[in-house]
N, C-alpha and C positions, 0 to 999 in steps of 0.2 A: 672543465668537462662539458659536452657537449648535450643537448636538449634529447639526441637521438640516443645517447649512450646510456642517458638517464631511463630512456623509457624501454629502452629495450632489459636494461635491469629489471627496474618494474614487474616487466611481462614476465622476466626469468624466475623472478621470485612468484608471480600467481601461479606458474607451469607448477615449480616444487613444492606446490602448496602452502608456501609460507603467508600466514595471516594477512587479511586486505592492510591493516591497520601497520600491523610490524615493518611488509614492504612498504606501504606510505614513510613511514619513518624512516626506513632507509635509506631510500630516494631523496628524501628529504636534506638529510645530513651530509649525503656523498659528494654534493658540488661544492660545498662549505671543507672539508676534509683534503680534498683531491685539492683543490687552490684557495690555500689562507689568504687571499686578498680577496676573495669573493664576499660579498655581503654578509651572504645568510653561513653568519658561522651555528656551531651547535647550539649555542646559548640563544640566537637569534630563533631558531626552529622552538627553542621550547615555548620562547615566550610569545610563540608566534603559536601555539599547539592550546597555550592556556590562555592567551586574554582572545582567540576566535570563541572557545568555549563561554567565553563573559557576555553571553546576551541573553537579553530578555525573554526573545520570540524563543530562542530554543529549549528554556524550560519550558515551555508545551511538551514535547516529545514525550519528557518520563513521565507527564503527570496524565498523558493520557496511553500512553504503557498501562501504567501502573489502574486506569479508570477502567482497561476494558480488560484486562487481569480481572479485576472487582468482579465485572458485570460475566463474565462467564463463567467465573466461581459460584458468582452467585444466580446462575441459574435464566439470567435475564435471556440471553438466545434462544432457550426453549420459548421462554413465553410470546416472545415477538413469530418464531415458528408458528404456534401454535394459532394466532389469530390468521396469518398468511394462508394457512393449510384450512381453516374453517371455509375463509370465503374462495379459494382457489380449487380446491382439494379436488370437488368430484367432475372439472372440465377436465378435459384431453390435455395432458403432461401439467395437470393444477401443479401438482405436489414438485416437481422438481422447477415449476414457475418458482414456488412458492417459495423454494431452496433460493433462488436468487434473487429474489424481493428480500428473504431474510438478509441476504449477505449487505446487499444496498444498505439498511437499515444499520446492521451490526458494523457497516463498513463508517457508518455517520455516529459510531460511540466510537469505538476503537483507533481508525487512523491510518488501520495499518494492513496490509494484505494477508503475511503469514498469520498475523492474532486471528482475521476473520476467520481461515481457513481451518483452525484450531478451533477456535469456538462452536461455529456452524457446525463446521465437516463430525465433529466428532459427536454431537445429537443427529443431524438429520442423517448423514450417510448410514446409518445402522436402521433408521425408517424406512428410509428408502427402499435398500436391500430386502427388509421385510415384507415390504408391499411388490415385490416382486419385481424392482427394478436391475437393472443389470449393475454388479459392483463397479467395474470400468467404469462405464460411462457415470455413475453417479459419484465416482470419486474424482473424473476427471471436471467437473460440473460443478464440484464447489472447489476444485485448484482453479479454474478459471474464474469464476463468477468473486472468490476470493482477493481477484485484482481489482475489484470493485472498491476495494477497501480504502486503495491510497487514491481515490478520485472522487469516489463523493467526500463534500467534506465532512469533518476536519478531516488533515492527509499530511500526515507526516513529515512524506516527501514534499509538499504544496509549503510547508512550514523553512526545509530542508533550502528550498528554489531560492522562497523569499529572503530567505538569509543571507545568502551566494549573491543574491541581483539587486536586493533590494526591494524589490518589489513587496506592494501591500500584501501580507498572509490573508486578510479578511478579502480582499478582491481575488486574489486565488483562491479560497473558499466560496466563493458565490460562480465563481469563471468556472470553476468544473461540477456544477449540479447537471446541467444539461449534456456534457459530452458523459456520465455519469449514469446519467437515466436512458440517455440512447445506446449505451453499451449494453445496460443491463435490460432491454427491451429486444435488441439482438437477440441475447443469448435465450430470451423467451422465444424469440421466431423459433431458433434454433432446437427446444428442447420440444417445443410444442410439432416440429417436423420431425425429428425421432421419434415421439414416442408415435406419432399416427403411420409411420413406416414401419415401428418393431412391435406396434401395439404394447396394451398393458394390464396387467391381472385384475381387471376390475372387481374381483371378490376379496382379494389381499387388500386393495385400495380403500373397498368400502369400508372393510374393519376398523382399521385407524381415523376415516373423516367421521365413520359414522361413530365413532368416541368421542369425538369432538363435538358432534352434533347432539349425541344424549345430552353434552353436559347443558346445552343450551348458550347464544347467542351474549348474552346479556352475562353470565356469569365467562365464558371464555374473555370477555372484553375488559372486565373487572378484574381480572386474576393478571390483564395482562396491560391493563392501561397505566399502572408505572413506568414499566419498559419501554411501550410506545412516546411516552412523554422526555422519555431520554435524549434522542436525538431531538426531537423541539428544544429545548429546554437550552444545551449545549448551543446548538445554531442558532436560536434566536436569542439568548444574550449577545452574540457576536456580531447579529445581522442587523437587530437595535440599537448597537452602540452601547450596551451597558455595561458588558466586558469584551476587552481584549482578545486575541485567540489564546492567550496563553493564563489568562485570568478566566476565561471557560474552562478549563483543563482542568484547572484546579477547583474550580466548580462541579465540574464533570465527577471528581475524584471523590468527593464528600454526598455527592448526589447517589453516587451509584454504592457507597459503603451504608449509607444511613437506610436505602431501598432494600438493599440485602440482608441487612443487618435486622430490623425494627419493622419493615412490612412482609417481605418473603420469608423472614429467617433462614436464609440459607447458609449464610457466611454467621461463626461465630466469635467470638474477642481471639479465643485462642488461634482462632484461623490466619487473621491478619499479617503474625508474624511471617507465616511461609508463602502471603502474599507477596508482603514486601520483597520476599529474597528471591522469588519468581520474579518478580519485576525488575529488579537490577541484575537479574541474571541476562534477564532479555534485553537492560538497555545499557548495561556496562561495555558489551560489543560497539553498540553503536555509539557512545560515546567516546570512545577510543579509535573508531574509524574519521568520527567527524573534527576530533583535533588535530590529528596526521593529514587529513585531508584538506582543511586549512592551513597547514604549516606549508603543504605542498604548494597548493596552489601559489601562495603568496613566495616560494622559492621559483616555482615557476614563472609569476608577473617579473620578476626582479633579470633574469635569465629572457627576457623577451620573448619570452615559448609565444603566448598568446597570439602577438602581432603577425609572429610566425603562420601559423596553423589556421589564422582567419584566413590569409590570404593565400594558400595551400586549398584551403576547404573550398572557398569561393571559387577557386577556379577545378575544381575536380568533384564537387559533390553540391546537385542545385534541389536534395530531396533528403527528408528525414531518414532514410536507410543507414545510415552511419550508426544515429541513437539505438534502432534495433539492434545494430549489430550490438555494442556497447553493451544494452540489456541482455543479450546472451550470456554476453562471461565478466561481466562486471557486475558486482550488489548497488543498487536501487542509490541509497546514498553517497557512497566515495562518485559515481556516476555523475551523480547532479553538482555535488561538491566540486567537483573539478571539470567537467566538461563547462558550466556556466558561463565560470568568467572566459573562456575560451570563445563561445558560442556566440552568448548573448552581443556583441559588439558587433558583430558578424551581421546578427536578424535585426537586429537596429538600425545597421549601416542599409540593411534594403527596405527599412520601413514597416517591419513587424513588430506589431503588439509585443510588448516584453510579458504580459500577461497571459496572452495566445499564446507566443512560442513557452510559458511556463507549463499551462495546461497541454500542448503538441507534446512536450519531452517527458512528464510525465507519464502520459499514455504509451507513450513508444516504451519506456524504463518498464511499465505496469506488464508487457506484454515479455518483457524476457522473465517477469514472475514464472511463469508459465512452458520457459525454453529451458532446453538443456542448454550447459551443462550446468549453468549457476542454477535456474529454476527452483526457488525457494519453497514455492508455494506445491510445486509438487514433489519436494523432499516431505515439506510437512504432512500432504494427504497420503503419499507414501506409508508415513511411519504410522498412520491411522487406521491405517487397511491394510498392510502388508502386498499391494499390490506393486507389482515392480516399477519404478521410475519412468523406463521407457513406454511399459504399456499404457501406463496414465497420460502419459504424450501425445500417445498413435490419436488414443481419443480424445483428447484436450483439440486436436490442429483443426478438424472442421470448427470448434467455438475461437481457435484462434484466428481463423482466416474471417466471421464474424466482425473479432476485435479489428481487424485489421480495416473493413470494409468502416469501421465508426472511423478511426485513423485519421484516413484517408479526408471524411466527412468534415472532420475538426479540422483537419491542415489545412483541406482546402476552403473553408466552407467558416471563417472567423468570426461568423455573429452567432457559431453555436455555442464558442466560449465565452462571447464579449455580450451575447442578448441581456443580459441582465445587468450588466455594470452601468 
């Protein structure tokens, strides 16, 4: 069977909406079925599905699933809000700055885009709307600012890369603070040019900062310097050498149960259980995308796809527009999982950073968060606000053409990734 027969299956299975993960498997097993002299028979796929699954770095993922599950049950996004909103609050568009300082923050527990987007979106976007911001744009504002999630680190996807390439997770963790902070300083230019365009209800606004200010300076800082210690806490075991990334996760996981539990009491014993089953609901998908996705690939190297497609790419695509497209209608992980070993040999062969082009393809994946028709991140703020999918778009595309101008910055511009390594 032929590489082109393969993928055009593939495609036929994502049209009829048959699961990322189920079509991996199938693709997977068809060259093996179709001609028994082929390597990758079935027995080969499985054990090629369970020992990709046999690594270290990848138990990261569920343990910080399951850490920033913890920290939004247990109330911790509000408080990291709520310091943002003190010192932000009463400048021109503080509060929806503020919205994306939180996410950065919450994007440095969590990992993950859609969890930011969930966590955030569902405290601040009902502030927001209060203080007389428009529902659109302030639900389009944390689907955006929610891709923030897989780039600062820790980043799931950053976790995802390292695995596929090899590359160090801890130097991908440090490689994307900077194209991280310049995104989410964008999207401040950007909200702070709205609101002085559509103006803002300064007597709505003051109600909520001026709450924040009765309470006083000193007690908002106290009520919420466990939360802010979170993200240090995680990144600097990791950046010291004292744990691993996937030995922080798990650090992360006990930090943010014993905070919720013993100093906020938000989360109680009985609570736990329907944590847990929250958390492997949300990463039983992903761990069934990411063994298909390795059985794939590696049916692929075997089938020559690879050697193929570099030298196709090389001579018909000399610019990251491909990965965009990719991030339209393909999820975040099966993405990285299989375009990698494809790609990577390619940005090597011209002398790119395999740590640049990790943080490059990230970013480019981060921004189809945010596109239809896969757009994850605004299925989730969707389902938060009931505002239609596509309207959340219309107003999401000026903070995406934003993301696009940081893009652009990182692709071209390698010591924004590389300045700290």
């Amino acid at each position: 069977m032929s590489a082109v027969v393969v993928f055009i299956i593939f495609v036929i299975c994502l049209i009829i909406a048959i699961p990322v993960s189920i079509s991996l498997g199938i693709v997977s097993v068809l060259p093996g079925a179709v001609d028994p002299s082929f390597t990758a028979s079935a027995t080969y796929v499985i054990r090629s599905m369970l020992g990709g699954l046999d690594s270290f770095p990848l138990l990261a993922v569920p343990m910080f699933v399951l850490s920033g599950i913890i920290m939004a049950r247990g109330g911790i996004s509000r408080k990291l809000f709520d310091v943002f909103a003190y010192f932000m609050g009463k400048r021109t568009a503080g509060m929806p700055c503020a919205v994306v300082v939180t996410c950065l923050f919450y994007g440095a527990i969590s990992g993950s885009g859609p969890a930011t987007v969930a966590a955030v979106g569902s405290m601040t976007i009902p502030i927001l709307i209060e203080m007389g911001y428009e529902k659109k744009f302030t639900t389009a504002l944390v689907a955006v600012s929610g891709g923030l999630g897989v780039i600062i680190p820790p980043s799931i996807p950053f976790i995802m890369y390292g695995s596929a390439s090899g590359a160090s997770v801890s130097d991908l963790f440090i490689a994307g603070i900077i194209p991280g902070l310049l995104i989410g300083a964008l999207l401040m230019i950007y909200a702070f040019y709205y609101c002085k365009k559509n103006g803002e209800d300064q007597e709505k606004k003051m109600v909520v900062v001026g709450a924040l200010h009765e309470r006083g300076l000193l007690r908002v800082l106290r009520d919420s310097a466990f939360a802010l210690l979170s993200p240090v806490i995680i990144l600097g075991c990791i950046y010291t050498g004292i744990a691993s990334p996937t030995e922080a996760a798990v650090i992360s996981v006990f930090y943010a149960l014993l905070i919720s539990m013993l100093v906020y009491k938000t989360i109680k014993v009985k609570d736990i259980w329907g944590i847990l089953v929250e958390s492997i609901r949300t990463y039983a998908p992903i761990l069934f995308i990411l063994a298909a996705a390795i059985a794939f690939s590696r049916v692929l190297t075997l089938m020559q796809v690879p050697q193929a497609i570099s030298s196709w790419i090389l001579s018909h695509f000399t610019n990251p527009v491909i990965l965009l497209i990719v991030g339209m209608v393909m999820d975040t992980t099966p993405a990285i999982l299989i375009l990698t070993p494809i790609l990577l040999p390619i940005v090597e062969s011209v002398g790119m950073d395999p740590i640049h082009f990790g943080v490059m393809m990230v970013v480019n994946l981060a921004i189809g968060f945010v596109t239809p028709p896969i757009g994850v991140n605004l299925f989730v703020a969707s389902s938060l606000t009931e505002v239609p999918l596509m309207q959340i778009a219309k107003h999401a595309l000026p903070m995406i053409l934003y993301f696009l101008v940081a893009l652009l910055i990182i692709t071209f511009v390698p010591a924004v990734s590389l300045a700290l390594l």
